[in-house]
C-alpha positions, 0 to 999 in steps of 0.5 A, a space after each residue: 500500500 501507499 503511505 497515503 493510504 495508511 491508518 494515523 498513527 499505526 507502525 509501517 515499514 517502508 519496502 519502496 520508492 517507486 517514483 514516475 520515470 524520468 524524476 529520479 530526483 525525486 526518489 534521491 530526495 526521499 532516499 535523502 531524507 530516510 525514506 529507505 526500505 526497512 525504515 520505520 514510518 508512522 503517519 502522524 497527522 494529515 491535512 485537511 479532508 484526509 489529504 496532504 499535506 501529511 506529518 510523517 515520522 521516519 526513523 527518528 525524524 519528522 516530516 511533511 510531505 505532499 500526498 504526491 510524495 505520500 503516494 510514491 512510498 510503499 509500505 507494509 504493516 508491522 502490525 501483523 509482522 
């Protein structure tokens, strides 16, 4: 699933950055910032109506991130692993 589509508050694990083709910058700069697989992902808040801008911990940092960006991470559960 895409972290845009997880439970607030729930534990995940990130396992991709799929980016469209031809925006491999974008991937490096979610990579940069520690959305790496096998890093730890909770979202904290998200905006209004459901959607970004979302407050995102990864590892022991906190981010925002545009459902766009929300979108490009895959994630599986750590609550049923």
């Amino acid at each position: 699933m895409n972290l845009d589509q997880v439970d607030l508050g729930s534990l995940y694990r990130v396992t991709e950055v799929d980016v469209p083709k031809g925006a491999p910058q974008i991937k490096g700069q979610l990579e940069d910032i520690g959305f790496l697989p096998g890093e730890q992902v909770t979202v904290l808040r998200k905006g209004l109506l459901g959607k970004g801008p979302y407050m995102v911990r990864v590892g022991a940092s906190t981010f925002a991130l545009r459902q766009s960006e929300a979108r490009m991470i895959l994630v599986e559960s750590l609550q049923h692993v």
